[in-house]
BALOBA-1460 file (C-alpha; in Angstrom, 3 decimals):
// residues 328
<rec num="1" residu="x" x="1.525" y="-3.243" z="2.677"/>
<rec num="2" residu="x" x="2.757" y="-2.980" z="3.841"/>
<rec num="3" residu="x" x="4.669" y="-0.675" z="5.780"/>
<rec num="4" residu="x" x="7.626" y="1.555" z="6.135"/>
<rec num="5" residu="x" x="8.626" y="2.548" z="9.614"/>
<rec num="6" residu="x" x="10.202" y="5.833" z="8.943"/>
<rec num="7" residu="x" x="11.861" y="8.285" z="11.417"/>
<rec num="8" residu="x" x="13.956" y="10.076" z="9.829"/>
<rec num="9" residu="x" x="15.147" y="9.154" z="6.306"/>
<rec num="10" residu="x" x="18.210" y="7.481" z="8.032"/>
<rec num="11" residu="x" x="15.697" y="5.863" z="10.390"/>
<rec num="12" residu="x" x="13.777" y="4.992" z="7.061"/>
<rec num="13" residu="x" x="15.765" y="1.440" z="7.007"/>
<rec num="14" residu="x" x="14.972" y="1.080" z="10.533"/>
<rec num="15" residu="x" x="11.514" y="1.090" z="9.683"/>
<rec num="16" residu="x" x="11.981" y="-1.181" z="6.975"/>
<rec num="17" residu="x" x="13.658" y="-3.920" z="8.937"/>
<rec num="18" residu="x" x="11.316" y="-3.149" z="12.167"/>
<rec num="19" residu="x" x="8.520" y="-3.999" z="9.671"/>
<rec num="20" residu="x" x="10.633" y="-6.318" z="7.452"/>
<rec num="21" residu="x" x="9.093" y="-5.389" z="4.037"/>
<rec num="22" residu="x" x="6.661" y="-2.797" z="3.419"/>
<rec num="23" residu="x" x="9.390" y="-0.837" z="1.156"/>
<rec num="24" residu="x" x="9.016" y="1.059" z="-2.156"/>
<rec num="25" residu="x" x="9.855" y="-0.544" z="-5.082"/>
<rec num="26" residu="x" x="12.402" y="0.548" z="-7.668"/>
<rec num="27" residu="x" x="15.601" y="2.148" z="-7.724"/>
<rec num="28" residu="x" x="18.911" y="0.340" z="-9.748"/>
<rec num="29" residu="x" x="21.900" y="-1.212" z="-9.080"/>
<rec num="30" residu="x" x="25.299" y="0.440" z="-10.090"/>
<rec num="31" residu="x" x="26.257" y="-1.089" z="-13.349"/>
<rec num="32" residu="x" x="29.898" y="-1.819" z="-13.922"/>
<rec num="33" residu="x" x="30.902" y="1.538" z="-15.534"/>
<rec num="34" residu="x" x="28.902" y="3.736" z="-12.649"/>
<rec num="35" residu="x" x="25.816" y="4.315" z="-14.330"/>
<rec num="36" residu="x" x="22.526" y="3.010" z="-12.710"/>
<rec num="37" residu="x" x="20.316" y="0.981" z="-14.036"/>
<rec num="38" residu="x" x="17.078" y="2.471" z="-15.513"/>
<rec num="39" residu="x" x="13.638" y="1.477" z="-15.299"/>
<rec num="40" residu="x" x="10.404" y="2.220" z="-17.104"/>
<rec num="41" residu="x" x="6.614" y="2.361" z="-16.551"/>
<rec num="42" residu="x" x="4.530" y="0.357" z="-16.662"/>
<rec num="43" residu="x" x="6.191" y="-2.744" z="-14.995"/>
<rec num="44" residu="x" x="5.056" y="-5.942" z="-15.770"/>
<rec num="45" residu="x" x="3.013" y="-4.543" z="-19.090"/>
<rec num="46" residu="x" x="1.137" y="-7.932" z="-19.923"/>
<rec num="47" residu="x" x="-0.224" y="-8.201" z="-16.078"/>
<rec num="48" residu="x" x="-3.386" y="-5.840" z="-15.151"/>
<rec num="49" residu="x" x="-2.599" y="-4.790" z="-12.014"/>
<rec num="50" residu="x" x="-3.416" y="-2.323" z="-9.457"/>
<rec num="51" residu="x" x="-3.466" y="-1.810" z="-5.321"/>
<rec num="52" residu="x" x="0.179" y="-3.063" z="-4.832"/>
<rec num="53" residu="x" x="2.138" y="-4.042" z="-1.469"/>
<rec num="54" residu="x" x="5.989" y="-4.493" z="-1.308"/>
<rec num="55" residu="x" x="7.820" y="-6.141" z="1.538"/>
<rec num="56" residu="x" x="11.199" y="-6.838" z="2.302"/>
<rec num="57" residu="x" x="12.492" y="-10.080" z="3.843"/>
<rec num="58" residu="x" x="16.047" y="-10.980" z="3.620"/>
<rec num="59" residu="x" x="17.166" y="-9.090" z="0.957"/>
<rec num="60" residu="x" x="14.173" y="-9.982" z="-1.267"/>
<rec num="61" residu="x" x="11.552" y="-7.908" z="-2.367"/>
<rec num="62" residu="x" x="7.732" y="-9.555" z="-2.280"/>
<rec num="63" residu="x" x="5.348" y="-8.042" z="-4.416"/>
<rec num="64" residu="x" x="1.390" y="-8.413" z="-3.879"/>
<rec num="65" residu="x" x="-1.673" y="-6.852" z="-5.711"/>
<rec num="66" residu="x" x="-4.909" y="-7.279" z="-7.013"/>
<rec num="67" residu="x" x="-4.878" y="-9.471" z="-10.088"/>
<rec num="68" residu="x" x="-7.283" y="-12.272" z="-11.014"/>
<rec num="69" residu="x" x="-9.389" y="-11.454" z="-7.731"/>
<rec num="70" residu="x" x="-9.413" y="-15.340" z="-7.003"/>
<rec num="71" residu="x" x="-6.591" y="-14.816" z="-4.691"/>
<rec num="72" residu="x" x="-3.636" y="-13.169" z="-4.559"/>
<rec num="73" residu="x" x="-0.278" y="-14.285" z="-6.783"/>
<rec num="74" residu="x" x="3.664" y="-13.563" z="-5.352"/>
<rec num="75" residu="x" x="5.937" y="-12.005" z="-7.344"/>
<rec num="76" residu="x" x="9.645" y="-11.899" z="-6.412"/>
<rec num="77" residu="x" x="12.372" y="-9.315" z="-7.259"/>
<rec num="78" residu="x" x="16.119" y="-8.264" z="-6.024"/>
<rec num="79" residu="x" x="15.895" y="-4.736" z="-7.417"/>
<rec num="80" residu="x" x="12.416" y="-3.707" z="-7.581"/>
<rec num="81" residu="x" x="11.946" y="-3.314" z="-11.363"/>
<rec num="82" residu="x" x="12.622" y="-7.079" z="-12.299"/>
<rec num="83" residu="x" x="10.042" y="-9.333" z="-11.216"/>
<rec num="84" residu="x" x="9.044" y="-13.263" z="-11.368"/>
<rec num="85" residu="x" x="5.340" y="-14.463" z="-10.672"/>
<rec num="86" residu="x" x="6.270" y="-17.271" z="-7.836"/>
<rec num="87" residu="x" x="2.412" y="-18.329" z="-8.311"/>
<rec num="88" residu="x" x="-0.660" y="-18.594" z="-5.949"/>
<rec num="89" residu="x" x="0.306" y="-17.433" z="-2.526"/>
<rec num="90" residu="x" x="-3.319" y="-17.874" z="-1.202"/>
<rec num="91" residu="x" x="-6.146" y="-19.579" z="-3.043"/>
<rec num="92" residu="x" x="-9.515" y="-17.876" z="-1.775"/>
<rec num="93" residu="x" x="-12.992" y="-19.384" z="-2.435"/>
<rec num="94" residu="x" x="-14.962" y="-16.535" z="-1.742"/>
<rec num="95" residu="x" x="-13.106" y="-15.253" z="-4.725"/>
<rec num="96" residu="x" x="-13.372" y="-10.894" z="-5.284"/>
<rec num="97" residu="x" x="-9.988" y="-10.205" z="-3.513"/>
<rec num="98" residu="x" x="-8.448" y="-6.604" z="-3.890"/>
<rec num="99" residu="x" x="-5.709" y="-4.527" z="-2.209"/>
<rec num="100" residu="x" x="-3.867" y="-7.397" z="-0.394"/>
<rec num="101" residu="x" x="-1.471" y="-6.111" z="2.766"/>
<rec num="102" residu="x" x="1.159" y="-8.016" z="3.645"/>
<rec num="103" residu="x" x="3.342" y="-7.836" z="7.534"/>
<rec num="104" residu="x" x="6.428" y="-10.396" z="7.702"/>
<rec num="105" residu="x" x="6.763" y="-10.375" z="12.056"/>
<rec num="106" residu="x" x="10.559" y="-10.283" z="12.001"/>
<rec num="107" residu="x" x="10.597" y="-9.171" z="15.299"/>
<rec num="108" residu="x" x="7.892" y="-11.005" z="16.903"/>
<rec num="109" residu="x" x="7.184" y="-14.992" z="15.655"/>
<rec num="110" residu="x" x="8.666" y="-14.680" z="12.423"/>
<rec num="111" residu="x" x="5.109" y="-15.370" z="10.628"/>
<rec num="112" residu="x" x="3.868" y="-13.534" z="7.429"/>
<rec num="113" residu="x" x="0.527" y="-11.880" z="7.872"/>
<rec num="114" residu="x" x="-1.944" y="-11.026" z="5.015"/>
<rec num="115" residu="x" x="-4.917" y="-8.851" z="4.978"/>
<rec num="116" residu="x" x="-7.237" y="-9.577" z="2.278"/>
<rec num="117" residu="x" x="-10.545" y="-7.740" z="1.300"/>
<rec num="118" residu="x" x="-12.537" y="-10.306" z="-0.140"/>
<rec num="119" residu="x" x="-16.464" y="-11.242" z="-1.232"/>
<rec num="120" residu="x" x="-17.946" y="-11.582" z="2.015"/>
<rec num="121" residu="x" x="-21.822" y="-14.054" z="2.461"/>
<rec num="122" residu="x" x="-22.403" y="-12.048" z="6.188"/>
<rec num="123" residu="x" x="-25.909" y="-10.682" z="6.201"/>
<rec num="124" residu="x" x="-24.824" y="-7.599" z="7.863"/>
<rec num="125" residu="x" x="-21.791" y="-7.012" z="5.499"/>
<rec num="126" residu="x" x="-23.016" y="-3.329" z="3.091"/>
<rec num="127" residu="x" x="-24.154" y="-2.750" z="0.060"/>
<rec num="128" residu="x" x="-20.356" y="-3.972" z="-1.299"/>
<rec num="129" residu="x" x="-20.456" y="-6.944" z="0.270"/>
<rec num="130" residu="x" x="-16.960" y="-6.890" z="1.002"/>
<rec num="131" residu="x" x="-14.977" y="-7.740" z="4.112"/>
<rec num="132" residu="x" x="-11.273" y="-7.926" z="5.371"/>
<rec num="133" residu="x" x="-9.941" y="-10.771" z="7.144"/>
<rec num="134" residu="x" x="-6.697" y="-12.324" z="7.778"/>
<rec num="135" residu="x" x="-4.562" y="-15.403" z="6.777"/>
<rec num="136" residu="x" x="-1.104" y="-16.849" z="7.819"/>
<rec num="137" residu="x" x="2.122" y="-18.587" z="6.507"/>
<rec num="138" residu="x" x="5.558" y="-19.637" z="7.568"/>
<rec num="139" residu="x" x="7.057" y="-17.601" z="4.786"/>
<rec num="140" residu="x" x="6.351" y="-14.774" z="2.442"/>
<rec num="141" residu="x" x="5.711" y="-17.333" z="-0.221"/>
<rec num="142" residu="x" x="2.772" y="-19.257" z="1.284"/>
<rec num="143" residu="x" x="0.752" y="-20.757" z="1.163"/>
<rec num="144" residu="x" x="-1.432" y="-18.145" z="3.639"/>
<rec num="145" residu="x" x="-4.030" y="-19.814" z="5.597"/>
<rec num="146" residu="x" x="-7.054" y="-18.376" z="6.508"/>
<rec num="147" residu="x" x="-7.351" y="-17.201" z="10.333"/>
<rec num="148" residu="x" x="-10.407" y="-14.497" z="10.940"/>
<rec num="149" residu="x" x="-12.297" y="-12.016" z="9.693"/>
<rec num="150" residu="x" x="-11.839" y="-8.657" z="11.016"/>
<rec num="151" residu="x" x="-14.245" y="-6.273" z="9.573"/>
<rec num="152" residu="x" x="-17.493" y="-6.570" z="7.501"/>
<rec num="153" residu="x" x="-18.351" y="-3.748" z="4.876"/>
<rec num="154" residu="x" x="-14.826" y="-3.023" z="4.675"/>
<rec num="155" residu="x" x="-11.927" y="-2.716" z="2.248"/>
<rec num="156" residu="x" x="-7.979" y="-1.752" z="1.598"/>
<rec num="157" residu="x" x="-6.882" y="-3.210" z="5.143"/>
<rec num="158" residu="x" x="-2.908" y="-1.963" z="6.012"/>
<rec num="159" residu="x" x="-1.161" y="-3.566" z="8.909"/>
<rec num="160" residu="x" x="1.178" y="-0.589" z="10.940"/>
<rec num="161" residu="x" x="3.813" y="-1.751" z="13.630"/>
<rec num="162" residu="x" x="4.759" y="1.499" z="15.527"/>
<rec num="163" residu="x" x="8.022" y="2.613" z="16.970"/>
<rec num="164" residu="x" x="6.864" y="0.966" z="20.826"/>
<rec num="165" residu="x" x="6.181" y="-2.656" z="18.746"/>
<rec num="166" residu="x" x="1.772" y="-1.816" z="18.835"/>
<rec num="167" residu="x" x="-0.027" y="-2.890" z="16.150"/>
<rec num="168" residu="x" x="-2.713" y="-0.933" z="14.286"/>
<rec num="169" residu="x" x="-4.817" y="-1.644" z="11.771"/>
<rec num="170" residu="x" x="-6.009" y="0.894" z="8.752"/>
<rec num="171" residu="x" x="-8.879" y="0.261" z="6.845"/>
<rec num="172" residu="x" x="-12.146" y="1.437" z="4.657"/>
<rec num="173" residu="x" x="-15.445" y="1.496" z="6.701"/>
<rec num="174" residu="x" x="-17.906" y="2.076" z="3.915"/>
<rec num="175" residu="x" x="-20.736" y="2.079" z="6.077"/>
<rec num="176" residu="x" x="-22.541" y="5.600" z="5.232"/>
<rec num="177" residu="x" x="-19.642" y="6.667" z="2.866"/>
<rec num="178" residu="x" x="-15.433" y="5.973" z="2.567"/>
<rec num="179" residu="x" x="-14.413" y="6.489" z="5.934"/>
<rec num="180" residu="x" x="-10.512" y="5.830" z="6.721"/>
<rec num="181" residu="x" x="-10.220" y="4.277" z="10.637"/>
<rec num="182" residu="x" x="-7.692" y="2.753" z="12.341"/>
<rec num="183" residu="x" x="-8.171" y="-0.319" z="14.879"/>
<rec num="184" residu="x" x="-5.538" y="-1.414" z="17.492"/>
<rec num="185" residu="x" x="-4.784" y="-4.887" z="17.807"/>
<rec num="186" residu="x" x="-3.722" y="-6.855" z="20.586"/>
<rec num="187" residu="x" x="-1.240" y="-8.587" z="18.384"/>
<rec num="188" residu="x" x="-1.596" y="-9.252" z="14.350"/>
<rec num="189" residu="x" x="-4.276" y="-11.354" z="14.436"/>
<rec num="190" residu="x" x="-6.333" y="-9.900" z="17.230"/>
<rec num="191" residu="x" x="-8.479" y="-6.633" z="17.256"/>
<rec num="192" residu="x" x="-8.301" y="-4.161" z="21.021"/>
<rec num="193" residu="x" x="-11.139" y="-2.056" z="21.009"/>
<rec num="194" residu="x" x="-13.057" y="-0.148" z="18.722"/>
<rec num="195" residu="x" x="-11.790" y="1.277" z="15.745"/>
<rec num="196" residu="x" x="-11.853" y="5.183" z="15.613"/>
<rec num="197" residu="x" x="-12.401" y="6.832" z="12.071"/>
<rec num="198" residu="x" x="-9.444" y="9.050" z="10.953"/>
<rec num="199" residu="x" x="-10.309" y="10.701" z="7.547"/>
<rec num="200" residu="x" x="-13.422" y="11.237" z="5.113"/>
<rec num="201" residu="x" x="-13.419" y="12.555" z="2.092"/>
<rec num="202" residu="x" x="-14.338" y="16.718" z="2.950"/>
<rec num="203" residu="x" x="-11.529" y="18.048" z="-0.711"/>
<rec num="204" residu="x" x="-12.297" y="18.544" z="-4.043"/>
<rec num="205" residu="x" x="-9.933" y="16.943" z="-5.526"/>
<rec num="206" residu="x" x="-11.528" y="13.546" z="-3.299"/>
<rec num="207" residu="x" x="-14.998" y="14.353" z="-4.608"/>
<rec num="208" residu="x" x="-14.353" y="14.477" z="-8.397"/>
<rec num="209" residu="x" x="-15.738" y="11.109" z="-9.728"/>
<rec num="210" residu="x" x="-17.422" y="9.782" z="-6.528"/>
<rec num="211" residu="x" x="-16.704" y="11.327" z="-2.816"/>
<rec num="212" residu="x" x="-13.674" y="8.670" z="-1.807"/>
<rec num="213" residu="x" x="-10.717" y="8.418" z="0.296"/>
<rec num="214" residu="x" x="-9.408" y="4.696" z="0.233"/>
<rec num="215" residu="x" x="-5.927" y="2.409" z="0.135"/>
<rec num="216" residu="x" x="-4.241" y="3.688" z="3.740"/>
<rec num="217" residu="x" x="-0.368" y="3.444" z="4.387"/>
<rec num="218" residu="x" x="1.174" y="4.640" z="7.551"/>
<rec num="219" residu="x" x="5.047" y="6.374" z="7.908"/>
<rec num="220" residu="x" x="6.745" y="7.547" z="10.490"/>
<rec num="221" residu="x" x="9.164" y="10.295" z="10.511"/>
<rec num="222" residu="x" x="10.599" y="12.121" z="13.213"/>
<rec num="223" residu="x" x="7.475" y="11.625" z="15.614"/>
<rec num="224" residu="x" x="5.221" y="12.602" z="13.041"/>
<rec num="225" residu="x" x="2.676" y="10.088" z="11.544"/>
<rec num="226" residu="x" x="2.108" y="10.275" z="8.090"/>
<rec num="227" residu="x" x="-1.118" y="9.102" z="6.960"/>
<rec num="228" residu="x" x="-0.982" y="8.489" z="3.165"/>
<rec num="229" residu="x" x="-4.020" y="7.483" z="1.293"/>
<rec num="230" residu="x" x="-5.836" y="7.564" z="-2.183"/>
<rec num="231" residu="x" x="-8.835" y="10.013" z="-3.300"/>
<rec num="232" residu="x" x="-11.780" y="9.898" z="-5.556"/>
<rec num="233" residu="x" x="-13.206" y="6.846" z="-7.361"/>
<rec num="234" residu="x" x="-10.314" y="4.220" z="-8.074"/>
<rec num="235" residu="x" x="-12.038" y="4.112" z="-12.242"/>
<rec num="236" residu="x" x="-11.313" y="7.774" z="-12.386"/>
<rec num="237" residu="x" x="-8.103" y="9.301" z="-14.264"/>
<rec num="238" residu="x" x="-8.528" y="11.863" z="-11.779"/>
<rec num="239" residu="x" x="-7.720" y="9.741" z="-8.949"/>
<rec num="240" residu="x" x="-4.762" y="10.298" z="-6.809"/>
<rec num="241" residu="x" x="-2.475" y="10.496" z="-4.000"/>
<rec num="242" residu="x" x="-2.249" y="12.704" z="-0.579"/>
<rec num="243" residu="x" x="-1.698" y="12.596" z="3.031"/>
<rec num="244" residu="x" x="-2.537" y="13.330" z="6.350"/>
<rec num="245" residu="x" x="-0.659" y="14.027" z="9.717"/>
<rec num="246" residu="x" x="-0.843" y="13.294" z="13.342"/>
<rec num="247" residu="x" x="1.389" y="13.327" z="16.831"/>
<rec num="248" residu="x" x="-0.559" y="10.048" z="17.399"/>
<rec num="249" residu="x" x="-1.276" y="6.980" z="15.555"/>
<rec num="250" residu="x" x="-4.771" y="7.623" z="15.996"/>
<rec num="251" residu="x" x="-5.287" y="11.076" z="15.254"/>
<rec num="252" residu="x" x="-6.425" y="13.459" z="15.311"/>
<rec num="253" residu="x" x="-5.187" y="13.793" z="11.580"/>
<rec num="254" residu="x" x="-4.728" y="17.067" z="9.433"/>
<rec num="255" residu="x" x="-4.652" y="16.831" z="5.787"/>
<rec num="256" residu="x" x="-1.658" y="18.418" z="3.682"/>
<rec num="257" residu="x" x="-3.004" y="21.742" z="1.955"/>
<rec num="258" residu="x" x="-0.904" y="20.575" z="-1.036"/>
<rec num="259" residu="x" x="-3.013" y="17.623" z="-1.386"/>
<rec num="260" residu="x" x="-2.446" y="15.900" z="-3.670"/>
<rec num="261" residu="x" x="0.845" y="15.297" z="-4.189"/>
<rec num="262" residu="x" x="0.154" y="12.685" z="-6.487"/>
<rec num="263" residu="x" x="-2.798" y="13.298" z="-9.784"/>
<rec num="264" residu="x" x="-3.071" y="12.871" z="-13.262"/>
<rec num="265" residu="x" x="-1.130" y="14.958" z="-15.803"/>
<rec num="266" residu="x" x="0.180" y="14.455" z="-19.057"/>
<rec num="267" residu="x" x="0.379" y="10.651" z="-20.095"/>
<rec num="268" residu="x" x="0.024" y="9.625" z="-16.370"/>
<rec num="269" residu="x" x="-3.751" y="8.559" z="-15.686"/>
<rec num="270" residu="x" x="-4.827" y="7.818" z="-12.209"/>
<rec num="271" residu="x" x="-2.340" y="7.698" z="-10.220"/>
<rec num="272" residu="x" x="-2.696" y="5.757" z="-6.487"/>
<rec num="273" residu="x" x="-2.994" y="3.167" z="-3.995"/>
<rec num="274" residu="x" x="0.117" y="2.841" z="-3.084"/>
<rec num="275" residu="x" x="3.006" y="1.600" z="-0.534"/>
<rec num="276" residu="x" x="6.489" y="2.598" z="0.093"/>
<rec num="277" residu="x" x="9.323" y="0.886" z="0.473"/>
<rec num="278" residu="x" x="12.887" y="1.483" z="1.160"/>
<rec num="279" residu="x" x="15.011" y="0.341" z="-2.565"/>
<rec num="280" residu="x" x="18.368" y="-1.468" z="-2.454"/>
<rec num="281" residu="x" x="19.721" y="2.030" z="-2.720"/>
<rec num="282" residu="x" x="18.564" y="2.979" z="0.940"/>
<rec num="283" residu="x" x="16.018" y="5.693" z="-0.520"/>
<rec num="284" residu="x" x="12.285" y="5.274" z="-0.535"/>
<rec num="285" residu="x" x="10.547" y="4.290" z="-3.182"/>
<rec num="286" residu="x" x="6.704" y="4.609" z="-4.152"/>
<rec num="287" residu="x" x="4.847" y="1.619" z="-5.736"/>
<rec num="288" residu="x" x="1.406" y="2.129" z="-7.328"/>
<rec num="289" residu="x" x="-0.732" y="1.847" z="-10.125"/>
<rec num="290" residu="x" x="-1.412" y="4.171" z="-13.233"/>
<rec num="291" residu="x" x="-4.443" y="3.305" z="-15.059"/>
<rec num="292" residu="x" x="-3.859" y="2.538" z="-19.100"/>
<rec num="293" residu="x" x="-6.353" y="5.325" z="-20.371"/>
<rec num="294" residu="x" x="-8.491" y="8.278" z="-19.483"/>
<rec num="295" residu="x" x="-11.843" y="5.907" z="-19.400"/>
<rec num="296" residu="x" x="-13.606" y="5.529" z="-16.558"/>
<rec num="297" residu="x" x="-12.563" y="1.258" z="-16.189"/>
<rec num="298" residu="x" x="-10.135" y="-0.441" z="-13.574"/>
<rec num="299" residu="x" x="-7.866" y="-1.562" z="-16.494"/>
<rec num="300" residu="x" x="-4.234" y="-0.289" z="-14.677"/>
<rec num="301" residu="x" x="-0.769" y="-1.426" z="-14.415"/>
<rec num="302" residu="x" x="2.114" y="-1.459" z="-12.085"/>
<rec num="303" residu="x" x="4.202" y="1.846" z="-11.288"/>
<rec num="304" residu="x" x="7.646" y="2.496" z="-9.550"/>
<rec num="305" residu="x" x="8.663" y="6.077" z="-8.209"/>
<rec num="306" residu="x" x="11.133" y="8.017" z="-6.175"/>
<rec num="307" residu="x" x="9.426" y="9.799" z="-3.093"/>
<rec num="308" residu="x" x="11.302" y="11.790" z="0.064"/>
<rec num="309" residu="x" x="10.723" y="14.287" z="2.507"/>
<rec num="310" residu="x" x="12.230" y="17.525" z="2.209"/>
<rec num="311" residu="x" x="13.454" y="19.303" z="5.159"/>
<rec num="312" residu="x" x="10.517" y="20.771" z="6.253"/>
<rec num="313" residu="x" x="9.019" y="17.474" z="6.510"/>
<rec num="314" residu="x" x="6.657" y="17.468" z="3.151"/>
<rec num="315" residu="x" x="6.471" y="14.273" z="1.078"/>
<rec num="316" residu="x" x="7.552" y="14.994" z="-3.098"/>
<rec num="317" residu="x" x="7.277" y="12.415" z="-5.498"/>
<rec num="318" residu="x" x="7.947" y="12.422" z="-9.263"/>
<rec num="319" residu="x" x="5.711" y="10.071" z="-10.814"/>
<rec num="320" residu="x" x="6.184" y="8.384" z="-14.827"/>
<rec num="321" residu="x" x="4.868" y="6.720" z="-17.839"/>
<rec num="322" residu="x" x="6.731" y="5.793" z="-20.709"/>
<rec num="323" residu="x" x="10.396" y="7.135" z="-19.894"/>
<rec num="324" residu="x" x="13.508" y="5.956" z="-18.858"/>
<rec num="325" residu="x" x="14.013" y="7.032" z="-15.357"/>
<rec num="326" residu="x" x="17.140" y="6.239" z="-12.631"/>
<rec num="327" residu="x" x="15.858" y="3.000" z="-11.401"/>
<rec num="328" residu="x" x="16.832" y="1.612" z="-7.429"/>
């Protein structure tokens, strides 16, 4: 979650700070003799993993994903490849939690903001029975607290701070299909308004194993809002990355005709739902999951990728599995 405030790729760290850790992870330090250090997917190998947010506070990277479901654990890292399980960062009793989003408020009251999808009891919450609400802490670490529920048959909530200090919020509304909308908030905790839907899934490529397009994350580059997100059914080794842009944070959004710019081939499955974050190199980095095989299952792992714009202002990655790549 996330977030990267990009405008420009200079501006990229900007962003980063301005949001205070929704950067990529991955990229190596310079080891004594020049060379960088190398990294390899999957991270973390013995943790099933998928729907990961990065932040950056002070130096430290702050890693957050959907695990156990019973809440969400925080894993700490100075490079982006190495990382240590800190333990429960919020304990949730309605158990079922996915695609956590974290926003550290550098800038405003210094608080740490999560958005969780979780199990939700409402009567009037879908067929998935899923909601997204938000919790607090004095630190990245936690322990979050619980503070409101912001939407009902809803999923994959990300937190955007834009270059004049508003807040939106990007989310799922499942109600008649995936539906990507965005809702402004009076401040992180507070909805303004209605939200307005931004994208639903109208490509191929979004249709091939269930009609999807899930897992939002917001940049900013040189006035232009880029609105990444995930397509098809998350199960599906076809699933994968594109984008959207806009003038506005709210639209109206056109998608990329390369779309998508991340998708299974070779030994990478199901590529997706992702954040980026700026590495201790001062490049961007994307952080996602692969899944482990070409079943349709939600067994996946932890990824870490170079992505940047070109000069025409298209997002590349290069995404791996198995090989020893330049790390951070």
């Amino acid at each position: 979650m996330k977030r990267l405030l990009i405008c420009v790729l200079a501006a990229a760290m900007a962003f980063a700070r301005a949001r205070a850790g929704v950067e990529v992870p991955s990229a190596g330090k310079a080891a004594p003799n020049g060379v960088r250090h190398t990294h390899r997917n999957p991270l973390l190998p013995e943790t099933e993993m998928a729907d990961p947010d990065v932040i950056c506070v002070d130096g430290k990277y702050y890693l957050y994903a959907t695990t156990h479901t019973k809440g969400y654990d925080v894993f700490v890292s100075e490079d982006l490849v190495h990382w240590e399980n800190r333990g429960l960062a919020f304990d949730d009793p309605r158990r079922g939690d996915w695609a956590p989003d974290v926003f550290c408020n550098q800038h405003g009251d210094g608080k740490t903001y999560l958005y969780y999808t979780d199990n939700s009891a409402a009567t009037n919450a879908g067929l998935f029975r899923k909601q997204i609400g938000v919790a607090m802490a004095d630190s990245p670490l936690g322990p979050f607290k619980d503070k409101a529920v912001l939407a009902q048959n809803a999923i994959d909530a990300h937190l955007f701070q834009d270059g004049d200090a508003a807040f939106y919020l990007y989310y799922v509304d499942l109600t008649g299909g995936f539906k990507i909308v965005a809702q402004a908030m009076a401040d992180p905790l507070t909805r303004k308004g209605e939200p307005k839907m931004l994208i639903q899934p109208t490509e191929p490529w979004e249709k091939r194993s269930g009609e999807v397009t899930e897992g939002p994350f917001m940049l900013l580059r040189n006035r232009v809002y880029y609105l990444m997100y995930s397509g098809t059914g998350a199960d599906s080794p076809d699933y994968g990355i594109g984008y959207a842009t806009a003038r506005s944070p709210l639209g109206p959004f056109s998608k990329y005709r390369g779309n998508p710019i991340a998708h299974r081939q070779r030994q990478v499955l199901g590529p997706g739902h992702h954040c980026v974050v700026e590495g201790p190199d001062h490049k961007l980095w994307l952080i996602y999951h692969q899944k482990w095989d070409a079943g349709k299952n939600f067994h996946r792992f932890l990824a870490l990728d170079p992505l940047w714009f070109d000069d025409a202002g298209v997002i590349h990655v290069k995404i791996s599995r198995g090989t020893e790549e330049p790390g951070p």
